[in-house]
Biotite code that builds the C-alpha atoms (Angstrom):
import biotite.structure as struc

atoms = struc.array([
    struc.Atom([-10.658, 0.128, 9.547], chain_id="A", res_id=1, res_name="UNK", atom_name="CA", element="C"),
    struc.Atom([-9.286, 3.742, 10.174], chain_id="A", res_id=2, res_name="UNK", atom_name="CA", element="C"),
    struc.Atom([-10.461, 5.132, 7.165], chain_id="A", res_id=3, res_name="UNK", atom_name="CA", element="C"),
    struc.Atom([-14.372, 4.005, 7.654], chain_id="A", res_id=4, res_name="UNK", atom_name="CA", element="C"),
    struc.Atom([-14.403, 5.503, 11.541], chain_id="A", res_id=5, res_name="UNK", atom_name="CA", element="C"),
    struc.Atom([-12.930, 8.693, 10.056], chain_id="A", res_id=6, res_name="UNK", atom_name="CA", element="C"),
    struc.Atom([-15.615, 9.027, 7.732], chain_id="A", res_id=7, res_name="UNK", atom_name="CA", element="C"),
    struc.Atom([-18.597, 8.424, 9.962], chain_id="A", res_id=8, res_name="UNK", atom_name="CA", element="C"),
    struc.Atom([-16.869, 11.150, 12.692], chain_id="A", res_id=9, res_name="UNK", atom_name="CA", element="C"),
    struc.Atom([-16.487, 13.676, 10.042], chain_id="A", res_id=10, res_name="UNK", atom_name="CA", element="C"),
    struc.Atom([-18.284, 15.408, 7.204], chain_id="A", res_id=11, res_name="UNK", atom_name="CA", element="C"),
    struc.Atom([-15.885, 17.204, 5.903], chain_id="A", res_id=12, res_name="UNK", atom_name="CA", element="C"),
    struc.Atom([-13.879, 15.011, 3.493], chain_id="A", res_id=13, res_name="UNK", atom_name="CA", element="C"),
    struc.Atom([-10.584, 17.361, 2.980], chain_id="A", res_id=14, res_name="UNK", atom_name="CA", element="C"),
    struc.Atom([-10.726, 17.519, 6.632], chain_id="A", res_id=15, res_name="UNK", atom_name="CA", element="C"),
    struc.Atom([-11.232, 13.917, 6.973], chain_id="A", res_id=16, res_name="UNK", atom_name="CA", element="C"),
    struc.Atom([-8.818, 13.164, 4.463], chain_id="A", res_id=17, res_name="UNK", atom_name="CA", element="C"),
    struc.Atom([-5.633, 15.348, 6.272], chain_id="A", res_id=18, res_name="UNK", atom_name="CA", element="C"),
    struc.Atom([-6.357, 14.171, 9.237], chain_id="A", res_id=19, res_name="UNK", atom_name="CA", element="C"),
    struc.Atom([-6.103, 10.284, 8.436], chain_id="A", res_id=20, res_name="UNK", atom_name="CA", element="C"),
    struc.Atom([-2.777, 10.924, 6.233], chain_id="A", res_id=21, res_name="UNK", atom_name="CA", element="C"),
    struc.Atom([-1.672, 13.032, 9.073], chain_id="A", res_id=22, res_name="UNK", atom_name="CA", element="C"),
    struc.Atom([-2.329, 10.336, 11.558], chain_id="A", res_id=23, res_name="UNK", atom_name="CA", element="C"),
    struc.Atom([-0.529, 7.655, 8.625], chain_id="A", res_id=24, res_name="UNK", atom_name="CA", element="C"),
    struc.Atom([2.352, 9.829, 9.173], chain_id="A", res_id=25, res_name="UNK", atom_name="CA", element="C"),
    struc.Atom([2.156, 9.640, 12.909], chain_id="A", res_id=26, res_name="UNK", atom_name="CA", element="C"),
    struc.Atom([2.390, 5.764, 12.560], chain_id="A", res_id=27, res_name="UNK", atom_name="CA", element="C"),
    struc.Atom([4.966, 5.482, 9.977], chain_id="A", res_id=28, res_name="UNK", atom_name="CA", element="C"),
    struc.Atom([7.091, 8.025, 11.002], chain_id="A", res_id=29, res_name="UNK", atom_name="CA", element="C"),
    struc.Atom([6.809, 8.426, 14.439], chain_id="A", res_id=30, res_name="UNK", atom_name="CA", element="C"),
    struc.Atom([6.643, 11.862, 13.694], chain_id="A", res_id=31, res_name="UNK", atom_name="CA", element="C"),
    struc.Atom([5.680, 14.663, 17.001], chain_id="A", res_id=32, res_name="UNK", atom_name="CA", element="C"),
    struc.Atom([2.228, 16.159, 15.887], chain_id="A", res_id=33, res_name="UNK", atom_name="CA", element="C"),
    struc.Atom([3.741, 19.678, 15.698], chain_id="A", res_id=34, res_name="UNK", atom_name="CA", element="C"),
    struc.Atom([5.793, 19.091, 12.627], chain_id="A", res_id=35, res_name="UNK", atom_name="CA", element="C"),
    struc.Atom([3.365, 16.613, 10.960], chain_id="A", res_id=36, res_name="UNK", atom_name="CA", element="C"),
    struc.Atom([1.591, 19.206, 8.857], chain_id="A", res_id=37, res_name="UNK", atom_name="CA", element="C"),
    struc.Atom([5.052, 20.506, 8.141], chain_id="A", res_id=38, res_name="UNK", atom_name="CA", element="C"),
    struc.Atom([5.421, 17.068, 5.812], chain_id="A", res_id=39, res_name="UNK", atom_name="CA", element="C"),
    struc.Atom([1.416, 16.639, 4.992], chain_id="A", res_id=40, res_name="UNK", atom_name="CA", element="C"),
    struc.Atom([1.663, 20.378, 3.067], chain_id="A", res_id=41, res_name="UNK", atom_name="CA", element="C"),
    struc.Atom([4.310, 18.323, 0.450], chain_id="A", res_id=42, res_name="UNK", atom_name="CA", element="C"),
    struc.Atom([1.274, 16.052, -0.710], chain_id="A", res_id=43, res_name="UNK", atom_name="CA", element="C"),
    struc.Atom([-0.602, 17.335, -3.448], chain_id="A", res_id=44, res_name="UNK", atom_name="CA", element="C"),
    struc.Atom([-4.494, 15.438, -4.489], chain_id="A", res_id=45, res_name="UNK", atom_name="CA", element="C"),
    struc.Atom([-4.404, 13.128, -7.099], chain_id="A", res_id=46, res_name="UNK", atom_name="CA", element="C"),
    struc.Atom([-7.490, 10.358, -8.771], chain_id="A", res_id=47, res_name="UNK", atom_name="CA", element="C"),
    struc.Atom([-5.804, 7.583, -10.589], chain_id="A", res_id=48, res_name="UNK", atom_name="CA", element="C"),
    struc.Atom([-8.778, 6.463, -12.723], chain_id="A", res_id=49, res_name="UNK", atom_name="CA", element="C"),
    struc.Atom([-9.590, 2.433, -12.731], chain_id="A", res_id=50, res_name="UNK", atom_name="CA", element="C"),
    struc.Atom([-7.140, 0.731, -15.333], chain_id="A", res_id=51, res_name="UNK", atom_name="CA", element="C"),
    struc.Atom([-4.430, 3.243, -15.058], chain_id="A", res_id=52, res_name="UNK", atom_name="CA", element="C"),
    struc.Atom([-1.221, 2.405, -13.965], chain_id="A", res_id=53, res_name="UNK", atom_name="CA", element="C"),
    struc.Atom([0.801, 4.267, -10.745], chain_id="A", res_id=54, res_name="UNK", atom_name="CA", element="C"),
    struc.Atom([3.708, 3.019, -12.118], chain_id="A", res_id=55, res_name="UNK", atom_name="CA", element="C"),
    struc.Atom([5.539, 0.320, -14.516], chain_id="A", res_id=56, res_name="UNK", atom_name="CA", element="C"),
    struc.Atom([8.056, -1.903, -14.347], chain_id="A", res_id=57, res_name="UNK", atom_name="CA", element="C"),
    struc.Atom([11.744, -0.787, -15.948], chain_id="A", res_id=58, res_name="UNK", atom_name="CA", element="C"),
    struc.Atom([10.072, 2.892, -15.914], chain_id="A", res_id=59, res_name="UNK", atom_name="CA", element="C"),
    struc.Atom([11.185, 5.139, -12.631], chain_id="A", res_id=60, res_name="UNK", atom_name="CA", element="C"),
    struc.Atom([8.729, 5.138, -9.946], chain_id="A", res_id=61, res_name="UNK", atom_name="CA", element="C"),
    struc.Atom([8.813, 9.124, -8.559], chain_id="A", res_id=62, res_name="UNK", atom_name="CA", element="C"),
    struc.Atom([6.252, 9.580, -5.918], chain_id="A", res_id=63, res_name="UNK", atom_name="CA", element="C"),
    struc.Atom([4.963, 7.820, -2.764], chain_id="A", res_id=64, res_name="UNK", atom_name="CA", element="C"),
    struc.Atom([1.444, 8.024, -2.330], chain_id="A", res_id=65, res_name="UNK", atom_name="CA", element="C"),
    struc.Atom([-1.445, 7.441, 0.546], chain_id="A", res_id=66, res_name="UNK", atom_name="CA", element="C"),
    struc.Atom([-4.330, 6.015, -0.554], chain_id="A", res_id=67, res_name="UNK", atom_name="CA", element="C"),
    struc.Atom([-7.391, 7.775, 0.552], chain_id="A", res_id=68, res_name="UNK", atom_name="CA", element="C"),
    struc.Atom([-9.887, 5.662, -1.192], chain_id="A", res_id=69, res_name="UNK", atom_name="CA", element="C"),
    struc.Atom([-9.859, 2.848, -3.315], chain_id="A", res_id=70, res_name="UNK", atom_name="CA", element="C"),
    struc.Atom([-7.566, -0.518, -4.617], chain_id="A", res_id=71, res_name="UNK", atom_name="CA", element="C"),
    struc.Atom([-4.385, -1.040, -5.699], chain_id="A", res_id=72, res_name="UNK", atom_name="CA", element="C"),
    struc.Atom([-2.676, -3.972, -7.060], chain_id="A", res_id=73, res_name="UNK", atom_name="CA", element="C"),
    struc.Atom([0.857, -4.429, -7.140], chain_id="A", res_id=74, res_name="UNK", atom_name="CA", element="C"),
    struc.Atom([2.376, -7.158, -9.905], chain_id="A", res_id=75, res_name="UNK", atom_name="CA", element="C"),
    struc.Atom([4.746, -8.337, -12.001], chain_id="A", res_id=76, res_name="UNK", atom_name="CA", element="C"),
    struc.Atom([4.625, -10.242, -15.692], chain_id="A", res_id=77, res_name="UNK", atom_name="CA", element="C"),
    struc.Atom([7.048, -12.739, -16.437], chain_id="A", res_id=78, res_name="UNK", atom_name="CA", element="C"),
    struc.Atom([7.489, -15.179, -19.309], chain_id="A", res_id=79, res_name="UNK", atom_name="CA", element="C"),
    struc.Atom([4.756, -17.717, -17.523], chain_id="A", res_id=80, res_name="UNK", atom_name="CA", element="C"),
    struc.Atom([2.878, -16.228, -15.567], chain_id="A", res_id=81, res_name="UNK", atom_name="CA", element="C"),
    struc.Atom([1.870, -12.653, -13.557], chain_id="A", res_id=82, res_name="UNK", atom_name="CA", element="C"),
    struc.Atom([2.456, -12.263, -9.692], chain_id="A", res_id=83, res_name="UNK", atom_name="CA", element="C"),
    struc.Atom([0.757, -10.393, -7.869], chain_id="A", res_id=84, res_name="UNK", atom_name="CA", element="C"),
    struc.Atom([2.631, -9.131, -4.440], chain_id="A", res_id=85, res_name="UNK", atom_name="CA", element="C"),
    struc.Atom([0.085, -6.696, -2.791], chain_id="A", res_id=86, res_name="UNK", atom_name="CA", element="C"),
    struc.Atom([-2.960, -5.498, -3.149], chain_id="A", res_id=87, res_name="UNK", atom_name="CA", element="C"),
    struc.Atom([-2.982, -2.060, -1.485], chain_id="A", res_id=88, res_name="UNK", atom_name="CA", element="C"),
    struc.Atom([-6.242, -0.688, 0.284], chain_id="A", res_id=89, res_name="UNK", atom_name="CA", element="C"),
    struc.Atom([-7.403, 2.422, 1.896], chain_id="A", res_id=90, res_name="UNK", atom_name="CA", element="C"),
    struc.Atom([-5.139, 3.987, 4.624], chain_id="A", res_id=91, res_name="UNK", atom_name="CA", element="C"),
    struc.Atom([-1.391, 3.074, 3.239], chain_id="A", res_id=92, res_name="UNK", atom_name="CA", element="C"),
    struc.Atom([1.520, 4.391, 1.250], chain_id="A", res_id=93, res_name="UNK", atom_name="CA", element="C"),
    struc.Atom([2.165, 2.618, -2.092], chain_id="A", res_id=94, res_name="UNK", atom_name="CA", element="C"),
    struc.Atom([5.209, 3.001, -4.248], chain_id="A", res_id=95, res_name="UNK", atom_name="CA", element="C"),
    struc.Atom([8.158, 1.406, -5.425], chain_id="A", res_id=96, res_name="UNK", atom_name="CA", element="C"),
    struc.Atom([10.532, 1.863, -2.808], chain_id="A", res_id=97, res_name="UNK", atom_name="CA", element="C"),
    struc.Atom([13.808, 0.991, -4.212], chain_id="A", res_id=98, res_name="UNK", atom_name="CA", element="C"),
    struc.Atom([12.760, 2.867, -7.481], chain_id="A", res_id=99, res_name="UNK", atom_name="CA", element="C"),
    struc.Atom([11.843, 5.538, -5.209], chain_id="A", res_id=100, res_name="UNK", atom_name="CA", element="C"),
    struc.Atom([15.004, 5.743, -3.307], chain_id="A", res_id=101, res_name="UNK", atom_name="CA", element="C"),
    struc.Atom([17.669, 4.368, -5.951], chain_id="A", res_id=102, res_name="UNK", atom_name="CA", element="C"),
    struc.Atom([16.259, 5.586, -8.604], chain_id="A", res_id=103, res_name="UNK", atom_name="CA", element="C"),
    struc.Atom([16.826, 2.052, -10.251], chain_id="A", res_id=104, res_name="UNK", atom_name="CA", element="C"),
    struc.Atom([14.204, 0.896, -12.833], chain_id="A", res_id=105, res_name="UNK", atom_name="CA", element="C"),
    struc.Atom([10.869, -0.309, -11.089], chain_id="A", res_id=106, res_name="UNK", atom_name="CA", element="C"),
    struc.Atom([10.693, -4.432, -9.981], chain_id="A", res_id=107, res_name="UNK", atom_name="CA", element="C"),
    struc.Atom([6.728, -3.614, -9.954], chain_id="A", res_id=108, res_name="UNK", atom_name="CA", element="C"),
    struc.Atom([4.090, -2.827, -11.709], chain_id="A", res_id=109, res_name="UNK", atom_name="CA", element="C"),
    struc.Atom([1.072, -0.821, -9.652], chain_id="A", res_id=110, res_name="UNK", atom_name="CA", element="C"),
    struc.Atom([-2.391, -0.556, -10.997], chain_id="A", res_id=111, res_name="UNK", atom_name="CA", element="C"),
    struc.Atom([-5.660, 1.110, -9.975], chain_id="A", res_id=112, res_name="UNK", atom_name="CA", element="C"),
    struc.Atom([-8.445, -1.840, -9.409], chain_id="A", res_id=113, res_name="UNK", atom_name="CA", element="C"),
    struc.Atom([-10.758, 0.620, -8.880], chain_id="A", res_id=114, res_name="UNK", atom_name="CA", element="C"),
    struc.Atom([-10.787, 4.685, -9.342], chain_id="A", res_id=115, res_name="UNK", atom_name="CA", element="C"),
    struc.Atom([-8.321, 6.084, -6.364], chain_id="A", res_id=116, res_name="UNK", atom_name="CA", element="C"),
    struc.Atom([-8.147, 9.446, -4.717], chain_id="A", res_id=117, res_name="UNK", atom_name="CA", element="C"),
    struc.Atom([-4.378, 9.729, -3.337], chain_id="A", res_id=118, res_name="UNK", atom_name="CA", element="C"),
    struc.Atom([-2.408, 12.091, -1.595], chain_id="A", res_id=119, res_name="UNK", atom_name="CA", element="C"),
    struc.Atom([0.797, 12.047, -3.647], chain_id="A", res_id=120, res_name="UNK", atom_name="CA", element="C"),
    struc.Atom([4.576, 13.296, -3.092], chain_id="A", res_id=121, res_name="UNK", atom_name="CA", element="C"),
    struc.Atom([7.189, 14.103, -5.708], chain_id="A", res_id=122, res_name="UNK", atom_name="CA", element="C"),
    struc.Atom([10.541, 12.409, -5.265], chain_id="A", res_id=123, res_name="UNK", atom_name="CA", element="C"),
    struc.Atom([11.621, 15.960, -5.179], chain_id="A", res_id=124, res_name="UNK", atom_name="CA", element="C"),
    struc.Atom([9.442, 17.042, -2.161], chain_id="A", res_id=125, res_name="UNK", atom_name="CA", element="C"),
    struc.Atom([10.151, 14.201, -0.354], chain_id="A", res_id=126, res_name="UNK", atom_name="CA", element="C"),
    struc.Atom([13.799, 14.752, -0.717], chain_id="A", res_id=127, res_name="UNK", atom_name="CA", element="C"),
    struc.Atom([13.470, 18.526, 0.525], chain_id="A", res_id=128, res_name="UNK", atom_name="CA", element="C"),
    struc.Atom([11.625, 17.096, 3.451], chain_id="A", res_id=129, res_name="UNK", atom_name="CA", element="C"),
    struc.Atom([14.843, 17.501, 5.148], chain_id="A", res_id=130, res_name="UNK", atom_name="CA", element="C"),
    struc.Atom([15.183, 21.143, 4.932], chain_id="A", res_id=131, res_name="UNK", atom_name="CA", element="C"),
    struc.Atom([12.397, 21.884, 6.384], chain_id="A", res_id=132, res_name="UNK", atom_name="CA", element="C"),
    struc.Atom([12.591, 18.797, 9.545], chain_id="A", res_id=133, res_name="UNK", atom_name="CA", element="C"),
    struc.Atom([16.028, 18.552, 10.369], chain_id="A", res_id=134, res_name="UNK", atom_name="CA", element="C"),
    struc.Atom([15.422, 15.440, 11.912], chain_id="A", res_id=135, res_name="UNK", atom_name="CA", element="C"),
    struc.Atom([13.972, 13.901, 8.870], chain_id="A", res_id=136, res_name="UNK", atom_name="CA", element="C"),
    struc.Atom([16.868, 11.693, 8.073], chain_id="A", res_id=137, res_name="UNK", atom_name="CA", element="C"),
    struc.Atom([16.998, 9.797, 10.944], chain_id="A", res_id=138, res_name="UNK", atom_name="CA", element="C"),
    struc.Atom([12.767, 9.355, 11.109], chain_id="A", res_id=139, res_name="UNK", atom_name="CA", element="C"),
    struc.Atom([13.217, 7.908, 7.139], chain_id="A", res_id=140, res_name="UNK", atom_name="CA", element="C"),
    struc.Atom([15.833, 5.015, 8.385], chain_id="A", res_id=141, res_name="UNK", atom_name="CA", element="C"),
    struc.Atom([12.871, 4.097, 10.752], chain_id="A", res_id=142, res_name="UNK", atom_name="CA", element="C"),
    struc.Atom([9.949, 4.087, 8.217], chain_id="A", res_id=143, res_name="UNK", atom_name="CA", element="C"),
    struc.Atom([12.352, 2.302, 5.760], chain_id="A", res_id=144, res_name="UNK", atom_name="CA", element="C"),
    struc.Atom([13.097, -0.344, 8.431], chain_id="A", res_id=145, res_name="UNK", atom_name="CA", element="C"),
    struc.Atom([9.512, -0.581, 9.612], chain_id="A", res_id=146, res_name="UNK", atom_name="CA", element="C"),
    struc.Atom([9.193, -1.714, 5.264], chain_id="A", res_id=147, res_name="UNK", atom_name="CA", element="C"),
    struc.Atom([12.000, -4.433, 5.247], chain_id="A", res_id=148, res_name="UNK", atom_name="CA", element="C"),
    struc.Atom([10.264, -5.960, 8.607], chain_id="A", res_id=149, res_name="UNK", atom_name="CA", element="C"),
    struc.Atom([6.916, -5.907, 6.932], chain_id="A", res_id=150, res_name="UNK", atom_name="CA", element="C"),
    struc.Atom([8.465, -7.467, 4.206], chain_id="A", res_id=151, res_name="UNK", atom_name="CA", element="C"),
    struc.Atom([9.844, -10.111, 6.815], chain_id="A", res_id=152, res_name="UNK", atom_name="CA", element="C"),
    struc.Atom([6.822, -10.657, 7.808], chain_id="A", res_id=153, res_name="UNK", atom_name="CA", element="C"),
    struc.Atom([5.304, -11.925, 4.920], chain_id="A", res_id=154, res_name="UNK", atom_name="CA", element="C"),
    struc.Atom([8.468, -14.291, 4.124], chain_id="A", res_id=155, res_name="UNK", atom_name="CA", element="C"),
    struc.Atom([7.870, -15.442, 7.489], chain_id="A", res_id=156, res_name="UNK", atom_name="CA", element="C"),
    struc.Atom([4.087, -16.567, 6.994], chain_id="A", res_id=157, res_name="UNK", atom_name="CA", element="C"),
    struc.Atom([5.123, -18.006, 3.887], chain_id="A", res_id=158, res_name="UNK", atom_name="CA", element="C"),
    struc.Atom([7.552, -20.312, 5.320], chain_id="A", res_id=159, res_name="UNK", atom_name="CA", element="C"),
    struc.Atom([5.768, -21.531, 8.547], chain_id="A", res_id=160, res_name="UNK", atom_name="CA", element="C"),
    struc.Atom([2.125, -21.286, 7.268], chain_id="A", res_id=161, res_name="UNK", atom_name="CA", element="C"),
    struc.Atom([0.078, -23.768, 4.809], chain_id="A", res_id=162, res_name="UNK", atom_name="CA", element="C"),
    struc.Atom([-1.841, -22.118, 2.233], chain_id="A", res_id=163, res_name="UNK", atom_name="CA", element="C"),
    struc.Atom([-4.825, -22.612, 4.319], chain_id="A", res_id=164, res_name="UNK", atom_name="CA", element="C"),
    struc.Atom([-3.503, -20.831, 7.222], chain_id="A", res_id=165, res_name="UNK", atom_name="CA", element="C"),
    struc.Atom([-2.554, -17.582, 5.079], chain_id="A", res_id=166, res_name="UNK", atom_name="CA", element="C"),
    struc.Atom([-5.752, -17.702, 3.278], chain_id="A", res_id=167, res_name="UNK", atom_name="CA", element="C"),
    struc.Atom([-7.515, -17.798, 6.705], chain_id="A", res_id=168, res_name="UNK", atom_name="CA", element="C"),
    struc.Atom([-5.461, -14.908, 8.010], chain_id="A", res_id=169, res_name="UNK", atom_name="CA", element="C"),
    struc.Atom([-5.801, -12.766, 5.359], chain_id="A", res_id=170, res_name="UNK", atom_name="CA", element="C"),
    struc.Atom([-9.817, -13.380, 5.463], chain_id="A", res_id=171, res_name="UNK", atom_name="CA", element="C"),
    struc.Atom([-9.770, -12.333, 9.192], chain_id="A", res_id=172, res_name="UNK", atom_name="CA", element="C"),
    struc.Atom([-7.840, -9.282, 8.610], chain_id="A", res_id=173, res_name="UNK", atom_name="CA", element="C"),
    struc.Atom([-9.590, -7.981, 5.398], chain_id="A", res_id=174, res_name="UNK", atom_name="CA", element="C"),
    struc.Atom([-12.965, -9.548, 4.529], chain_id="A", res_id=175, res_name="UNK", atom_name="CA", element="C"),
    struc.Atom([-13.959, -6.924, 1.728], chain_id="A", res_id=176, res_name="UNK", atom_name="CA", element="C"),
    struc.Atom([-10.912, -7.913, 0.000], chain_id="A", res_id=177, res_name="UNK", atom_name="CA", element="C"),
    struc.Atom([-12.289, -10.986, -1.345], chain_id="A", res_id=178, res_name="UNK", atom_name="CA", element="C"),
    struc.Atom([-15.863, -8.995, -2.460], chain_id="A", res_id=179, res_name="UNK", atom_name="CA", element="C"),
    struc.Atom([-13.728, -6.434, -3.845], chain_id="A", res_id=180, res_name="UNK", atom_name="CA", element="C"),
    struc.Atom([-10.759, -8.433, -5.823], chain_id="A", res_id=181, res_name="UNK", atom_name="CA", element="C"),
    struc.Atom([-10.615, -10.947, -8.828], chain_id="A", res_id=182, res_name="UNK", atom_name="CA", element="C"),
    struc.Atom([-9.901, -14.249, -6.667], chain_id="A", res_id=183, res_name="UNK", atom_name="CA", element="C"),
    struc.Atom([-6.857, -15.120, -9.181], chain_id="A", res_id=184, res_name="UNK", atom_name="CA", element="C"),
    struc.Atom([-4.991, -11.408, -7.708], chain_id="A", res_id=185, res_name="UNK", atom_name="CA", element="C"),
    struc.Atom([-5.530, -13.029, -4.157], chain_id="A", res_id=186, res_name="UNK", atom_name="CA", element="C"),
    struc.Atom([-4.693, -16.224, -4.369], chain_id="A", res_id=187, res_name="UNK", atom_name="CA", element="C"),
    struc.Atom([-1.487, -14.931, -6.631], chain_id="A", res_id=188, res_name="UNK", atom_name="CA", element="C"),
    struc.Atom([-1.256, -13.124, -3.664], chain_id="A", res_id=189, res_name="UNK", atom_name="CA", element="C"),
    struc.Atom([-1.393, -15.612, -1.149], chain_id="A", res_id=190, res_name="UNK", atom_name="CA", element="C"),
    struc.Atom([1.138, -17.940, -2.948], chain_id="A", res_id=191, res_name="UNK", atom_name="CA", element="C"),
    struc.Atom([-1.657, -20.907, -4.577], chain_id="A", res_id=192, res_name="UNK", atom_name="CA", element="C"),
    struc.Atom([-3.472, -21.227, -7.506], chain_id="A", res_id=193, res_name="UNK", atom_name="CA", element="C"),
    struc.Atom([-7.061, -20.175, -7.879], chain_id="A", res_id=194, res_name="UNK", atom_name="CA", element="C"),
    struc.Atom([-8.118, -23.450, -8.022], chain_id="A", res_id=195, res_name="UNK", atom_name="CA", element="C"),
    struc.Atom([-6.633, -24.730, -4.279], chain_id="A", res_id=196, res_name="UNK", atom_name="CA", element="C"),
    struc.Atom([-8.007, -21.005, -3.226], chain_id="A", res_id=197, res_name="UNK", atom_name="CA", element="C"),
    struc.Atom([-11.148, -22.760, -4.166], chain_id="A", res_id=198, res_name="UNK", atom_name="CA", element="C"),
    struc.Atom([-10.898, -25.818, -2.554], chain_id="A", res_id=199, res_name="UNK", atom_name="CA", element="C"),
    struc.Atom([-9.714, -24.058, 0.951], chain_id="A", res_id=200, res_name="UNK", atom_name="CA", element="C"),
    struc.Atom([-12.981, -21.659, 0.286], chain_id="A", res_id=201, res_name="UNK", atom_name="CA", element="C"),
    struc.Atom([-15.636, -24.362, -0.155], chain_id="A", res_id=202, res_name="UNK", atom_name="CA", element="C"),
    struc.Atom([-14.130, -26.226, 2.521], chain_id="A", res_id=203, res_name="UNK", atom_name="CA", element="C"),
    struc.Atom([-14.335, -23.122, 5.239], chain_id="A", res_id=204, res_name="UNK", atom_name="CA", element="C"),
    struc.Atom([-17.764, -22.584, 4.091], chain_id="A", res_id=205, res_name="UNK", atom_name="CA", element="C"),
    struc.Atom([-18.947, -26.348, 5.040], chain_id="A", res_id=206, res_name="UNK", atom_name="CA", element="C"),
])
């Protein structure tokens, strides 16, 4: 992962740190390097201790953050059971977008696993981005888009994949996940019950 070359190239954490959210940016944004560090000097440190919450659901959800180290999990409680969508890791933005943007009440809870350092920015700063890119606007419609296809993804591999197949993909892609992460959160995750999760573990393992 991104995050564990950037650590073993540099000593410096701060340094480290900027230079992985600036790179974030980079990808998300398609941003030119020269005005990256115009939007990295918005975000502001941040440790979300284990248990604490980034945000709740039917509260406003204010900032978007990076997550430098540590794991997020992103749920929702209804009257049977609790869902959980995402579990966020080292490297990404988290927030509630539409709370973000809208300002409607947030559809998600989003709670530290484990302690978190983040680079977080206010609603406010990331509004005044503008005024200081002029081109901001237009670079936001593509990050926004690059979410909702994301988000296409993952209905996609729920509709053509069997609960084996995701569990096997998400495995490949992010083995410390599942040394990391109460196996309920993942196989909420991954759309199955802990105990099929089980059965599709024991049976890989044979």
């Amino acid at each position: 992962m991104l995050w564990l070359s950037c650590n073993a190239i540099l000593t410096n954490n701060y340094i480290c740190f900027m230079t992985l959210l600036e790179q974030s940016i980079n990808l998300h944004f398609g941003i030119p390097k020269d005005d990256i560090s115009k939007i990295a000097d918005f975000f502001t440190t941040e440790t979300i201790a284990k248990g604490d919450y980034f945000c709740k659901t039917e509260g406003l959800c204010n900032k978007l953050s990076f997550i430098e180290s540590g794991l997020m999990r992103i749920f929702v409680v209804d009257d049977k059971r609790e869902v959980t969508q995402w579990i966020s890791t080292p490297g990404y933005f988290v927030t509630d977008l539409a709370s973000l943007i809208f300002q409607s009440p947030a559809r998600w809870n989003i709670q530290a696993l484990t302690d978190c350092n983040v680079f977080t920015i206010s609603r406010d700063n990331y509004n005044n981005i503008g005024k200081v890119l002029p081109q901001w606007h237009e670079l936001e419609k593509l990050f926004i888009a690059k979410c909702f296809t994301i988000l296409e993804d993952r209905v996609y591999t729920f509709l053509s994949m069997t609960a084996e197949e995701r569990y096997t993909m998400l495995y490949e892609h992010n083995k410390e996940l599942f040394q990391l992460v109460p196996q309920q959160y993942i196989a909420s995750m991954l759309g199955m019950t802990p105990e099929t999760m089980s059965r599709i573990r024991a049976k890989q393992l044979k």
